[in-house]
N, CA, C and O atoms as a GROMACS GRO file, in nm:
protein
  584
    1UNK      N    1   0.085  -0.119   0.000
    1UNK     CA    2   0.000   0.000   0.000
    1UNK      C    3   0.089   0.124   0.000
    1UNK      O    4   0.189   0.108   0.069
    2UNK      N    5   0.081   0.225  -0.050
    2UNK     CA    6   0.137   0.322  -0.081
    2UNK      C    7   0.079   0.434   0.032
    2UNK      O    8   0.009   0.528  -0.004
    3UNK      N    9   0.105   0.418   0.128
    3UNK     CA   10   0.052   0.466   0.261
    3UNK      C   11   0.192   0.553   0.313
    3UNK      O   12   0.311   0.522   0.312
    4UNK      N   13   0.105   0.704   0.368
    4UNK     CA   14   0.218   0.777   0.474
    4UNK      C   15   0.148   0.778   0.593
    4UNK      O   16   0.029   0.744   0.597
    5UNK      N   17   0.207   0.813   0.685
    5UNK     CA   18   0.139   0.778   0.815
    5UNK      C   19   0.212   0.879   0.933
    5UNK      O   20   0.304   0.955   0.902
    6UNK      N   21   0.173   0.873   1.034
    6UNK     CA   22   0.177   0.989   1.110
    6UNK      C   23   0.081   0.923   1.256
    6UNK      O   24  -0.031   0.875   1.237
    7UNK      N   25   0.150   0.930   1.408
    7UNK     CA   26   0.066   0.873   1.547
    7UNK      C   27   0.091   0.938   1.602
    7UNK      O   28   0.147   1.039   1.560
    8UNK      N   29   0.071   0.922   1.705
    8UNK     CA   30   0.137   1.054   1.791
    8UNK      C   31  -0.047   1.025   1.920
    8UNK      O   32  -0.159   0.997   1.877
    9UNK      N   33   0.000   1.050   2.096
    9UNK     CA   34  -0.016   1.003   2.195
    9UNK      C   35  -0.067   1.156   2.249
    9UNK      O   36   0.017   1.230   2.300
   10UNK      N   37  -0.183   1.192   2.237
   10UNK     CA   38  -0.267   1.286   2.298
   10UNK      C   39  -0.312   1.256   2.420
   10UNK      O   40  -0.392   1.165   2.440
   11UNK      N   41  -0.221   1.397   2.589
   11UNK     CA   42  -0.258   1.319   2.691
   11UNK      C   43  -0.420   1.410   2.730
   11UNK      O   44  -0.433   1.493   2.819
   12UNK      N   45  -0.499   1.376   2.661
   12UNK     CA   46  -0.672   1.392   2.667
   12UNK      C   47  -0.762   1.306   2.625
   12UNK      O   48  -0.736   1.229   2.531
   13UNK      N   49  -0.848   1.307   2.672
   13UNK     CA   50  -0.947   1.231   2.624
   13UNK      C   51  -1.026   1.210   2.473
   13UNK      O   52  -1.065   1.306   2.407
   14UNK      N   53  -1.041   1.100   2.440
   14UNK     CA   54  -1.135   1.135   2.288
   14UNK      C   55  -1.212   1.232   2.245
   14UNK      O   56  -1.203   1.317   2.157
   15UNK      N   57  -1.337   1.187   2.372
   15UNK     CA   58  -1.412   1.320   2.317
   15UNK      C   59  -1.342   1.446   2.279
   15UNK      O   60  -1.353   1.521   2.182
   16UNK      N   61  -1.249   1.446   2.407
   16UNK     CA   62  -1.198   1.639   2.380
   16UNK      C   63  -1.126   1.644   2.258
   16UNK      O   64  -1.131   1.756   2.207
   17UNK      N   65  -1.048   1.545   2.182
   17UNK     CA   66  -0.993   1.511   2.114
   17UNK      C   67  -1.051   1.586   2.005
   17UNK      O   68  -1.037   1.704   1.972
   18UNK      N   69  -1.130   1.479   1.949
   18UNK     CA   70  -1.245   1.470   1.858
   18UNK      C   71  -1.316   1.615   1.851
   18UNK      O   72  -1.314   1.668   1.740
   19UNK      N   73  -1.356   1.661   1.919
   19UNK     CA   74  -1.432   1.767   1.921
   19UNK      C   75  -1.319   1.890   1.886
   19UNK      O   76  -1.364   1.968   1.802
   20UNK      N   77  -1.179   1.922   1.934
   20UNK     CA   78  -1.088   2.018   1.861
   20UNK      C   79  -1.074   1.966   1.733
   20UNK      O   80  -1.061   2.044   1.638
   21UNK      N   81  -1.074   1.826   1.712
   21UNK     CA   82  -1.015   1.768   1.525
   21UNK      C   83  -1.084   1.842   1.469
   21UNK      O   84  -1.022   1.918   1.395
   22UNK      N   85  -1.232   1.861   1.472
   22UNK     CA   86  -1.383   1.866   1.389
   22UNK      C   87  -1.388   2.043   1.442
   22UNK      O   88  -1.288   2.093   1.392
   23UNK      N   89  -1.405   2.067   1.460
   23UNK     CA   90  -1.472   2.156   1.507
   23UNK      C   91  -1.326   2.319   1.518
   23UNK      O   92  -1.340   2.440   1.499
   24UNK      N   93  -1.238   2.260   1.545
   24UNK     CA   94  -1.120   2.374   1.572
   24UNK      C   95  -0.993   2.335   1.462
   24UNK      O   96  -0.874   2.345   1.493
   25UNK      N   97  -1.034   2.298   1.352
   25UNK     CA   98  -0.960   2.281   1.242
   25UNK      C   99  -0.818   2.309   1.204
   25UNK      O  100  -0.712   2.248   1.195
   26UNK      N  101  -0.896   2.511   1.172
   26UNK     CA  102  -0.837   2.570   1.142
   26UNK      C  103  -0.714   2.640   1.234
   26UNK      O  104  -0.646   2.738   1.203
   27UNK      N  105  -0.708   2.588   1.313
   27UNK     CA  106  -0.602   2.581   1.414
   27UNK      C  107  -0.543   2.513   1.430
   27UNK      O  108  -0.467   2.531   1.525
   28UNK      N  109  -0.533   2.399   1.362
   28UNK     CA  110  -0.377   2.296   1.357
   28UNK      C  111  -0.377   2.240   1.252
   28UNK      O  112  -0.279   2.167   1.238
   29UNK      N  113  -0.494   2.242   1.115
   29UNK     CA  114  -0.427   2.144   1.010
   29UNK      C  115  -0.294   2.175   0.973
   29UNK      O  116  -0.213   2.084   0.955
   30UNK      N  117  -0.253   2.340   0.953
   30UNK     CA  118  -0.139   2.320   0.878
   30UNK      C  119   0.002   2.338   0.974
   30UNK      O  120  -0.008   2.318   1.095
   31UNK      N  121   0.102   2.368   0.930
   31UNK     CA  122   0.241   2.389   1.033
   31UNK      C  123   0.256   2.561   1.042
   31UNK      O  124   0.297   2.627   0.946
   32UNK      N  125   0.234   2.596   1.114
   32UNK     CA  126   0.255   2.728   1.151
   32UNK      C  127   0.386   2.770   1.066
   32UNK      O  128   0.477   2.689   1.050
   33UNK      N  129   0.388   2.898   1.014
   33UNK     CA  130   0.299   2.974   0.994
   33UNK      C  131   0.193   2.969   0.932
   33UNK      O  132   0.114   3.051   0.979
   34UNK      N  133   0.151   2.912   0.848
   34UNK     CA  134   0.100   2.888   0.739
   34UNK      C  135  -0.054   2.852   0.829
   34UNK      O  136  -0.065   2.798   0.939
   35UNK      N  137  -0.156   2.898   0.742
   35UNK     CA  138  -0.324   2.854   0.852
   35UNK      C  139  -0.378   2.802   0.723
   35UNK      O  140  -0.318   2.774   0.619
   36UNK      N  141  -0.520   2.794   0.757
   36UNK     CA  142  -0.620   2.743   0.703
   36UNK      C  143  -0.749   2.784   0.726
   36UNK      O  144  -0.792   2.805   0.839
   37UNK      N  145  -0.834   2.801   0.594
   37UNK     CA  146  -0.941   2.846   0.598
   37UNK      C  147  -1.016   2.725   0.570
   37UNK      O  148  -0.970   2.641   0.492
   38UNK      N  149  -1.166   2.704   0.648
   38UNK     CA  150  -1.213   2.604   0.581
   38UNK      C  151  -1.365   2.664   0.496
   38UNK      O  152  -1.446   2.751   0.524
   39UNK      N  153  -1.353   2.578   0.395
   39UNK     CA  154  -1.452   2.671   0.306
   39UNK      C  155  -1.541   2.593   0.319
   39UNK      O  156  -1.643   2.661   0.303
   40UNK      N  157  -1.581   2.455   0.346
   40UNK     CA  158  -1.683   2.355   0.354
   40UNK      C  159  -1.617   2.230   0.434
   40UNK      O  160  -1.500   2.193   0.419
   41UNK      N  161  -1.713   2.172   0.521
   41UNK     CA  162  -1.656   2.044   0.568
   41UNK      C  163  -1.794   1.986   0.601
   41UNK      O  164  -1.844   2.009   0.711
   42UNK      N  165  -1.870   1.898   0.492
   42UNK     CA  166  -1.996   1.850   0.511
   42UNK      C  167  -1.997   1.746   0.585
   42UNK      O  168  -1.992   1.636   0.529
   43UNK      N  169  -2.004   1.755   0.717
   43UNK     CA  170  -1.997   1.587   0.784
   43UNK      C  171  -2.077   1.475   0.757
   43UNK      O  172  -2.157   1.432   0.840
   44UNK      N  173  -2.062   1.431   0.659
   44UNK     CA  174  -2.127   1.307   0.579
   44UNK      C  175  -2.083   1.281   0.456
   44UNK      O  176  -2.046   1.356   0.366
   45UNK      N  177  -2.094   1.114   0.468
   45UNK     CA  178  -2.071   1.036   0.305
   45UNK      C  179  -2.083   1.102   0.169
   45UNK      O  180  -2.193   1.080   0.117
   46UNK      N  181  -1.994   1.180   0.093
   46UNK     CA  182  -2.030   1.267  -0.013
   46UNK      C  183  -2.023   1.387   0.009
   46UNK      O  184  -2.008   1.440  -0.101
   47UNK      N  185  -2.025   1.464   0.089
   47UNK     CA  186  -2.025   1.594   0.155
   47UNK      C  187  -1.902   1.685   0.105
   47UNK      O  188  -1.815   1.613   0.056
   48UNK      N  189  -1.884   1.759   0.103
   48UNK     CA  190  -1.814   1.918   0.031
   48UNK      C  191  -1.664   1.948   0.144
   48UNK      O  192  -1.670   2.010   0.250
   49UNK      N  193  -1.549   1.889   0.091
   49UNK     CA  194  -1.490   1.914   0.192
   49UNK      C  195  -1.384   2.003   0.116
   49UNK      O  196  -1.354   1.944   0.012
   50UNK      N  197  -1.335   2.086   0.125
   50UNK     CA  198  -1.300   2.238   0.089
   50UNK      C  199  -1.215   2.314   0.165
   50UNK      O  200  -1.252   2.364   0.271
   51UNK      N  201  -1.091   2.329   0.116
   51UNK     CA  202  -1.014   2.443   0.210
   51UNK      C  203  -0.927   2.520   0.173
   51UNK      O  204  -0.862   2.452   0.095
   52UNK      N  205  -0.875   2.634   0.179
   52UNK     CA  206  -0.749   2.695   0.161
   52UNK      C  207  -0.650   2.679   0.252
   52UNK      O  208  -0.659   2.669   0.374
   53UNK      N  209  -0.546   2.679   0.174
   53UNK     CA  210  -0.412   2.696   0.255
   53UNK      C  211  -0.315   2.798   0.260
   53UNK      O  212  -0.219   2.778   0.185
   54UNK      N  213  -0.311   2.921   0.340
   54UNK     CA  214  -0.234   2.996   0.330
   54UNK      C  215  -0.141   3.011   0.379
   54UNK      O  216  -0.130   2.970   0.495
   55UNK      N  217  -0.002   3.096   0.295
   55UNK     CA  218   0.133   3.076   0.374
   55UNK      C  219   0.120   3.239   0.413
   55UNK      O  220   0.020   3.311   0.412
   56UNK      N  221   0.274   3.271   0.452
   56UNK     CA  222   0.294   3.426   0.517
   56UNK      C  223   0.321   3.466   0.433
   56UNK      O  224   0.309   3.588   0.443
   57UNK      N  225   0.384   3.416   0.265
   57UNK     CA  226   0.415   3.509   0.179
   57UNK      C  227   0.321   3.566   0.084
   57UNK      O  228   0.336   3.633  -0.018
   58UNK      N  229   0.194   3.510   0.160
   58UNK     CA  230   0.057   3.533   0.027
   58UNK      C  231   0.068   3.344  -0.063
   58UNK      O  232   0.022   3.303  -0.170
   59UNK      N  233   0.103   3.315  -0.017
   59UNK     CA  234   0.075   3.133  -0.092
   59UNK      C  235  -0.035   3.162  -0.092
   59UNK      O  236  -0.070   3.257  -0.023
   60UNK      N  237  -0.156   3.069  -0.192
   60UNK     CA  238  -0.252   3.002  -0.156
   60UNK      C  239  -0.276   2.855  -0.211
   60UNK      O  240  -0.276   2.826  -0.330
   61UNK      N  241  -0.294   2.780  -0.119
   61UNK     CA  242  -0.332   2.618  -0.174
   61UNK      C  243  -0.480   2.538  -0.163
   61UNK      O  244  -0.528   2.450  -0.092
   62UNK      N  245  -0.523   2.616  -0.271
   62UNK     CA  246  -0.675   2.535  -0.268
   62UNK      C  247  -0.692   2.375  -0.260
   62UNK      O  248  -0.641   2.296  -0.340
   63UNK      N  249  -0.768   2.344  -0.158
   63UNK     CA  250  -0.815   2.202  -0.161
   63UNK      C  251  -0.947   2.162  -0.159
   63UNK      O  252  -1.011   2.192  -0.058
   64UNK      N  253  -1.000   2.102  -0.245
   64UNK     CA  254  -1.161   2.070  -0.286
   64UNK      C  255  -1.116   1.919  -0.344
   64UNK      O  256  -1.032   1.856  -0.410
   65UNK      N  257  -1.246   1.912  -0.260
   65UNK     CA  258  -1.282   1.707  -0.235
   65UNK      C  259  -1.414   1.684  -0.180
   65UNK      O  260  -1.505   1.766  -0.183
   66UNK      N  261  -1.422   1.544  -0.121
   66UNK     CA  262  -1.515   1.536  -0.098
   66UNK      C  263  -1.524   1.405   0.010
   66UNK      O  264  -1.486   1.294  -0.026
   67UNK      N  265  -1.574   1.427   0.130
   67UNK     CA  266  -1.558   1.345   0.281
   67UNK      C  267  -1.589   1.176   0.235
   67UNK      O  268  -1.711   1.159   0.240
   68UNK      N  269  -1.534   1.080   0.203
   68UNK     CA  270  -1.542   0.949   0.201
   68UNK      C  271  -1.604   0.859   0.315
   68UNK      O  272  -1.688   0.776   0.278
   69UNK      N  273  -1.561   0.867   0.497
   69UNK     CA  274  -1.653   0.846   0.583
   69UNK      C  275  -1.609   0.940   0.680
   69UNK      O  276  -1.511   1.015   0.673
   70UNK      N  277  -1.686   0.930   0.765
   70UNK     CA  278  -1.775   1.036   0.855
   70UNK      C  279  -1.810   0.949   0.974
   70UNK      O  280  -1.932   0.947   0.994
   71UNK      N  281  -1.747   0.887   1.049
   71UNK     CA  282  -1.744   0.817   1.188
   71UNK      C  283  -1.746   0.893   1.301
   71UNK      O  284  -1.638   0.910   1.357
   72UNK      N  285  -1.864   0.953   1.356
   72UNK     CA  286  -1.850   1.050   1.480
   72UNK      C  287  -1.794   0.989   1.563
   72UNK      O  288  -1.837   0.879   1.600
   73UNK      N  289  -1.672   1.051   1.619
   73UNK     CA  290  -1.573   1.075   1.735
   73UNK      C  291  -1.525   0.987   1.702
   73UNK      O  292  -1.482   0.942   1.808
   74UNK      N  293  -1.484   0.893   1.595
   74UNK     CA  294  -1.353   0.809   1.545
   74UNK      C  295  -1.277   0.840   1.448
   74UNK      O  296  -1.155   0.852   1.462
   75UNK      N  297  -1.366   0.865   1.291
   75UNK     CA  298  -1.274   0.901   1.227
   75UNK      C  299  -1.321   0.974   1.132
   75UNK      O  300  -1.442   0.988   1.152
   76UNK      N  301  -1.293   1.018   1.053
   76UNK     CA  302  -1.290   1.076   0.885
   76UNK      C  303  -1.195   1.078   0.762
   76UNK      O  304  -1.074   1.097   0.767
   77UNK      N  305  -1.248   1.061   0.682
   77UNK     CA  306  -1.156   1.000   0.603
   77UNK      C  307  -1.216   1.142   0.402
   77UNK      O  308  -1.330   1.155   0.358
   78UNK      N  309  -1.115   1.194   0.357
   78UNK     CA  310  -1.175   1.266   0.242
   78UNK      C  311  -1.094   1.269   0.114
   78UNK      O  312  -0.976   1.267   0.151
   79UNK      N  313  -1.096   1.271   0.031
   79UNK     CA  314  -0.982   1.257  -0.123
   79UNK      C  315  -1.016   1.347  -0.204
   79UNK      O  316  -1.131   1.376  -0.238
   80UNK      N  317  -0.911   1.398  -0.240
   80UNK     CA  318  -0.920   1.514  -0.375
   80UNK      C  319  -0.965   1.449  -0.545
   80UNK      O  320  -0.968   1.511  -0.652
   81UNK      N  321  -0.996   1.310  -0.516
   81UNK     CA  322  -1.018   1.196  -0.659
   81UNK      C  323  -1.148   1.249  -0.703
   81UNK      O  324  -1.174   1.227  -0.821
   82UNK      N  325  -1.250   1.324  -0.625
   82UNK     CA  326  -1.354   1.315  -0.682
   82UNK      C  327  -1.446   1.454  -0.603
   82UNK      O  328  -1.471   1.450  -0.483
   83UNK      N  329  -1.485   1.558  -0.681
   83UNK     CA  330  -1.537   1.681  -0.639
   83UNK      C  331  -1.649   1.681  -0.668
   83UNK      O  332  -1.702   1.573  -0.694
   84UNK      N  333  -1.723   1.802  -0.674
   84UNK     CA  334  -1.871   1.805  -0.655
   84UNK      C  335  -1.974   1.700  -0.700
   84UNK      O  336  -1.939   1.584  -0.679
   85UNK      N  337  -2.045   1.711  -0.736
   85UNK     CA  338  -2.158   1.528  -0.807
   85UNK      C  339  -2.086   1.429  -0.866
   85UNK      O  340  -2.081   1.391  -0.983
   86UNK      N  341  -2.018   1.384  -0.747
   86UNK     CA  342  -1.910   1.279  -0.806
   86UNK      C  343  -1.851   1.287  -0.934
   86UNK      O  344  -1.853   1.197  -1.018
   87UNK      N  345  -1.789   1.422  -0.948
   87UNK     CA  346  -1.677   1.404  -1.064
   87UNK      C  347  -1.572   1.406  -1.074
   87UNK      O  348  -1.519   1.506  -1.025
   88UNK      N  349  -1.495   1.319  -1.128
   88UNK     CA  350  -1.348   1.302  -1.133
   88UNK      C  351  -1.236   1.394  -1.103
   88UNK      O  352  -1.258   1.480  -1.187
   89UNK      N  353  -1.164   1.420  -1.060
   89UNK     CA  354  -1.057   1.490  -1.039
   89UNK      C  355  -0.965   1.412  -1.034
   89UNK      O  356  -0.970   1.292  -1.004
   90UNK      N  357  -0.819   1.514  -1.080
   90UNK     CA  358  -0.651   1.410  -1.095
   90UNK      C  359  -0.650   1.410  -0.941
   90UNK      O  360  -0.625   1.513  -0.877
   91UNK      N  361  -0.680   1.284  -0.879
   91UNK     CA  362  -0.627   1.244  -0.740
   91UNK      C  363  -0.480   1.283  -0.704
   91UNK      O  364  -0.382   1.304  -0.775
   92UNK      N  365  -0.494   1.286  -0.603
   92UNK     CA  366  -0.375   1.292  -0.519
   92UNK      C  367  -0.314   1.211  -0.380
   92UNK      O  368  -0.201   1.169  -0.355
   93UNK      N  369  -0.434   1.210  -0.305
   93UNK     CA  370  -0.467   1.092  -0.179
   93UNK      C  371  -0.566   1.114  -0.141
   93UNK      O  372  -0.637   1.202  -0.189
   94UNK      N  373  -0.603   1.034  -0.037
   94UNK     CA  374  -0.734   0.973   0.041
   94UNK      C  375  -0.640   1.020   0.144
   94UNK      O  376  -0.524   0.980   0.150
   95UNK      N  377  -0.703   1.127   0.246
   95UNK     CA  378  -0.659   1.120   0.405
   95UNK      C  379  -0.752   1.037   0.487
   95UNK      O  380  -0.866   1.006   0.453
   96UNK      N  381  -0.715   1.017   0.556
   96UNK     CA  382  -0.771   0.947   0.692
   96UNK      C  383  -0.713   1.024   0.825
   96UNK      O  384  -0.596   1.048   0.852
   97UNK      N  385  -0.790   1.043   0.873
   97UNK     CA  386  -0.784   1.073   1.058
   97UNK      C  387  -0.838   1.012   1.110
   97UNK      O  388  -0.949   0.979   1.068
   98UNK      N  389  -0.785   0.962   1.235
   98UNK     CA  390  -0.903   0.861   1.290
   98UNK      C  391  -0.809   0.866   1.469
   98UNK      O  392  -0.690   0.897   1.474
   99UNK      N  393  -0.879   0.836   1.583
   99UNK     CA  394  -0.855   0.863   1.693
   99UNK      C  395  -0.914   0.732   1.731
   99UNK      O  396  -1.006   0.679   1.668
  100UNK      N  397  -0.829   0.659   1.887
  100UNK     CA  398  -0.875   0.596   1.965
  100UNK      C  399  -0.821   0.573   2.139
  100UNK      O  400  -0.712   0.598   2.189
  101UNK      N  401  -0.888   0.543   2.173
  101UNK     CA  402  -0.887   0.535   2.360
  101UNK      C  403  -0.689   0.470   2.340
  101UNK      O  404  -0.630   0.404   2.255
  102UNK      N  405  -0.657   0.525   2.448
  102UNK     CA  406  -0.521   0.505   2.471
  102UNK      C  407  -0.459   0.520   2.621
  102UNK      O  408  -0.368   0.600   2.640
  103UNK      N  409  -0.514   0.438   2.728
  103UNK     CA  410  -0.473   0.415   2.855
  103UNK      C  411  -0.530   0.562   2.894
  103UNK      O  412  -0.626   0.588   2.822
  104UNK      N  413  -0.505   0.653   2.973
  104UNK     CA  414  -0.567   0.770   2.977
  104UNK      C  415  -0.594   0.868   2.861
  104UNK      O  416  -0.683   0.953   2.872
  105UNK      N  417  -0.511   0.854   2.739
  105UNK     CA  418  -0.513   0.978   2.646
  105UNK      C  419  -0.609   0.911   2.528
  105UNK      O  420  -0.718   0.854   2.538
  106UNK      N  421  -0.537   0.938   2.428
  106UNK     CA  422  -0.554   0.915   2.289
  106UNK      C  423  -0.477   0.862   2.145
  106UNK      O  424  -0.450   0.941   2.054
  107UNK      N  425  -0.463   0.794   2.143
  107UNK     CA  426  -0.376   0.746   2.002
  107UNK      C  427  -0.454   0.820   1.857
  107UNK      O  428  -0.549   0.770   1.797
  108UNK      N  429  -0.391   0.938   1.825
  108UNK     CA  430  -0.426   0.977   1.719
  108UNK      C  431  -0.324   0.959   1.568
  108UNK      O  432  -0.204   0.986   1.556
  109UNK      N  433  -0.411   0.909   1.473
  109UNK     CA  434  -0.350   0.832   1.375
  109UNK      C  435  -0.404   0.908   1.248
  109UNK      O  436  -0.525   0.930   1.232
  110UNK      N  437  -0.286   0.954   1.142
  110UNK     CA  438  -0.302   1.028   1.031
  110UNK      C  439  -0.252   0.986   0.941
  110UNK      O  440  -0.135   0.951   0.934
  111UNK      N  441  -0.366   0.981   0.822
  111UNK     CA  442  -0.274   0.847   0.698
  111UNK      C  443  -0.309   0.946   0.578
  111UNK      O  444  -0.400   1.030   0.575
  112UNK      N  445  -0.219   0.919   0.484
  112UNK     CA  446  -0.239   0.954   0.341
  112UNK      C  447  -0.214   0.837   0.281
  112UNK      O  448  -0.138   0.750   0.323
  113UNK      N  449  -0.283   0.835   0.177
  113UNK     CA  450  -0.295   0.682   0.100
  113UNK      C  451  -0.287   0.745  -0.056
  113UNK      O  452  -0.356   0.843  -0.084
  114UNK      N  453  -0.192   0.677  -0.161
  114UNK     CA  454  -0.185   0.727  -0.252
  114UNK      C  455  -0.207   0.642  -0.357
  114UNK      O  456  -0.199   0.523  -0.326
  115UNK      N  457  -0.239   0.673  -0.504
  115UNK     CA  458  -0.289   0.594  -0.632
  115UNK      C  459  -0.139   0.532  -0.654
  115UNK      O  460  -0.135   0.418  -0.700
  116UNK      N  461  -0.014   0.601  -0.625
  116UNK     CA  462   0.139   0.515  -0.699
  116UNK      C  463   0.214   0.516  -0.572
  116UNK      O  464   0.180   0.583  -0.474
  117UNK      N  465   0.335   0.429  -0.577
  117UNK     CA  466   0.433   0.506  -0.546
  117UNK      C  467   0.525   0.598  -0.577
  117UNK      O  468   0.638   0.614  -0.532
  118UNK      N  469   0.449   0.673  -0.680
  118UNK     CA  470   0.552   0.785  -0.681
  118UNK      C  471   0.492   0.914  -0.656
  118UNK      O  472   0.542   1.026  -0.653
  119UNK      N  473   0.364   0.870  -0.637
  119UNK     CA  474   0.315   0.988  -0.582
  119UNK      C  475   0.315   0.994  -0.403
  119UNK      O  476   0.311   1.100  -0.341
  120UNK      N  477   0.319   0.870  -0.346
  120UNK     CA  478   0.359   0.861  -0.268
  120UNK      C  479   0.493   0.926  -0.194
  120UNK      O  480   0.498   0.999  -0.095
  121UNK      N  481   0.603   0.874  -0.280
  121UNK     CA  482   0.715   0.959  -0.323
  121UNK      C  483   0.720   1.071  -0.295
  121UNK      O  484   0.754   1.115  -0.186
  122UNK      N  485   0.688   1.131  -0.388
  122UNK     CA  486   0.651   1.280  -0.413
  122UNK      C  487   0.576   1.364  -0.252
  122UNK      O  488   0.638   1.449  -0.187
  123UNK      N  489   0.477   1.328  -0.229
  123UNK     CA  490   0.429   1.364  -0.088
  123UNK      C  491   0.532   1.382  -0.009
  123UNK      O  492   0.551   1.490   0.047
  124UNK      N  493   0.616   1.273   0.005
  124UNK     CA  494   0.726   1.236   0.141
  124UNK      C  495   0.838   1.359   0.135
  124UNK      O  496   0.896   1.433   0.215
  125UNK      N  497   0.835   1.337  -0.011
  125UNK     CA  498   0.993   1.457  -0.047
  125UNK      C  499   0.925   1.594  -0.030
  125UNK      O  500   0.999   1.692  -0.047
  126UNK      N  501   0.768   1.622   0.008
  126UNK     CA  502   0.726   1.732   0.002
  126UNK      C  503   0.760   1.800   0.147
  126UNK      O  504   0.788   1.914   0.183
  127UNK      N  505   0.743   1.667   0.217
  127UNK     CA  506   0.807   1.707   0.360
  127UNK      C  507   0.678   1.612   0.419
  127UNK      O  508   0.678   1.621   0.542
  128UNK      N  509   0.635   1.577   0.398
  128UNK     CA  510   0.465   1.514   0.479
  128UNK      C  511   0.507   1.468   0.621
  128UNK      O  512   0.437   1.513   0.712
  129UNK      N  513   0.607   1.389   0.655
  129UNK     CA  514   0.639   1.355   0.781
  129UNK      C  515   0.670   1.470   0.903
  129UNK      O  516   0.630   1.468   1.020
  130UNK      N  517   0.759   1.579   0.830
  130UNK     CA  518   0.757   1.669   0.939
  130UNK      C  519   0.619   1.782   0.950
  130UNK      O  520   0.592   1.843   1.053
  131UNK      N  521   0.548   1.792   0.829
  131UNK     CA  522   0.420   1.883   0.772
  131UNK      C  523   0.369   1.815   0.907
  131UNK      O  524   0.392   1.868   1.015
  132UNK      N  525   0.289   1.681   0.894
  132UNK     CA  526   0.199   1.632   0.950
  132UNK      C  527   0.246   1.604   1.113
  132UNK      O  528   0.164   1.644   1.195
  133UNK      N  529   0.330   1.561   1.150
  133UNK     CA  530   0.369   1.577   1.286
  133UNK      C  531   0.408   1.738   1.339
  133UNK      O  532   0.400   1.779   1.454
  134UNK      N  533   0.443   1.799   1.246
  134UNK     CA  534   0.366   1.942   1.312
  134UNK      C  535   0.224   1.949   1.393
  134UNK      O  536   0.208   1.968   1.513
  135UNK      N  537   0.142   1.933   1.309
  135UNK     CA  538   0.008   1.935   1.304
  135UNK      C  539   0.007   1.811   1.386
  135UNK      O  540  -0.112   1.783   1.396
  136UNK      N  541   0.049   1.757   1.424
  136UNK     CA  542  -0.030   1.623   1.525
  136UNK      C  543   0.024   1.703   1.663
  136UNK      O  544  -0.043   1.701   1.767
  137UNK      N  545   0.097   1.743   1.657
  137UNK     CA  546   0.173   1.874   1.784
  137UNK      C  547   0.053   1.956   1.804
  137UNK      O  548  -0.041   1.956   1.884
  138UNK      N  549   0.086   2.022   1.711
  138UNK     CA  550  -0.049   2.173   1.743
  138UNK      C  551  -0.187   2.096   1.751
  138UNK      O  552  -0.210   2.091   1.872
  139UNK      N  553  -0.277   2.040   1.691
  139UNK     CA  554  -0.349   1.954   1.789
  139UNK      C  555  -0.357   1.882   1.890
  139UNK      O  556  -0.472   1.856   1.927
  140UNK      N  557  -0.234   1.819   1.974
  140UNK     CA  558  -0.238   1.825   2.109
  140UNK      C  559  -0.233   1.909   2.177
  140UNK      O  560  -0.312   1.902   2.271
  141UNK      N  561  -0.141   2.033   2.171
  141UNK     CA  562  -0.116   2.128   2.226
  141UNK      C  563  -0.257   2.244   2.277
  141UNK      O  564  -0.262   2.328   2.366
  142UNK      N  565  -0.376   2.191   2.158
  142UNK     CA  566  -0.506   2.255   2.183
  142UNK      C  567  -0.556   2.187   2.271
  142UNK      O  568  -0.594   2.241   2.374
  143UNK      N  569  -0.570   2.032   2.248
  143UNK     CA  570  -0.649   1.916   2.307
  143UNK      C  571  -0.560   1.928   2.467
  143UNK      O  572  -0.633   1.965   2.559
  144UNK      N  573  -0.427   1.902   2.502
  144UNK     CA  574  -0.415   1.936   2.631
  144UNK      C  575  -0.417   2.043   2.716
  144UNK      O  576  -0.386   2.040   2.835
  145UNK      N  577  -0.464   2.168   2.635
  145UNK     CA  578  -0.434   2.333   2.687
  145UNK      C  579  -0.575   2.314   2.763
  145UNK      O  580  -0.601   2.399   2.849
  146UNK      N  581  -0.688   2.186   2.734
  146UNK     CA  582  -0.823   2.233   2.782
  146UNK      C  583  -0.871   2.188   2.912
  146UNK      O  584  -0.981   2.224   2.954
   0.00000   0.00000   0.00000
């Protein structure tokens, strides 16, 4: 499987977990500096999931997709393969987030799943390991501040 991956040991509870993932987004998807706007996040099968990505120099990185599943307080999962009334788009990956009970905290688990390995590739050399363990940081850092 052409899988990147990303864990990381949140000392909070699920719920609280879960409820900053969903709900306080735009405060840790990306690696500081850089934020995020979310333009749509339809919580359900098919649903409009939509965002910008902005850097400090004026970047912008549009992302439009569409939510694959929708597991309250476990997981979500969305891919850039396919946008509004199910139409095709040049994929890129399937993310997955997904959270579970972990002795007092949380085991939170972040996957990208890709069509090759070289796009796989490509992700890794983009930096995805340190990108995304950023962001598994700054979402604990919310989830234990509470």
């Amino acid at each position: 499987m052409n899988e990147l991956c990303v864990t990381r040991t949140i000392a909070a509870p699920p719920e609280v977990v879960w409820e900053v993932m969903v709900n306080r987004q735009e405060e840790w998807w990306c690696p500081r500096p850089w934020r995020t706007e979310i333009v749509a996040q339809e919580r359900r099968v098919g649903g409009r999931s939509a965002m910008i990505m902005r850097g400090p120099d004026g970047e912008e990185m549009p992302q439009e997709g569409i939510v694959l599943a929708w597991d309250e307080g476990r997981r979500f999962a969305t891919t850039d393969a396919v946008v509004g009334d199910l139409e095709p788009a040049g994929p890129f990956m399937i993310g997955i987030w997904e959270i579970a009970p972990e002795g007092e905290g949380t085991r939170y688990t972040a996957r990208a799943r890709h069509w090759s390995d070289e796009a796989r590739a490509e992700h890794e050399a983009m930096g995805f390991v340190q990108g995304w363990e950023a962001c598994a940081a700054q979402l604990a850092e919310l989830c234990e501040a509470r």
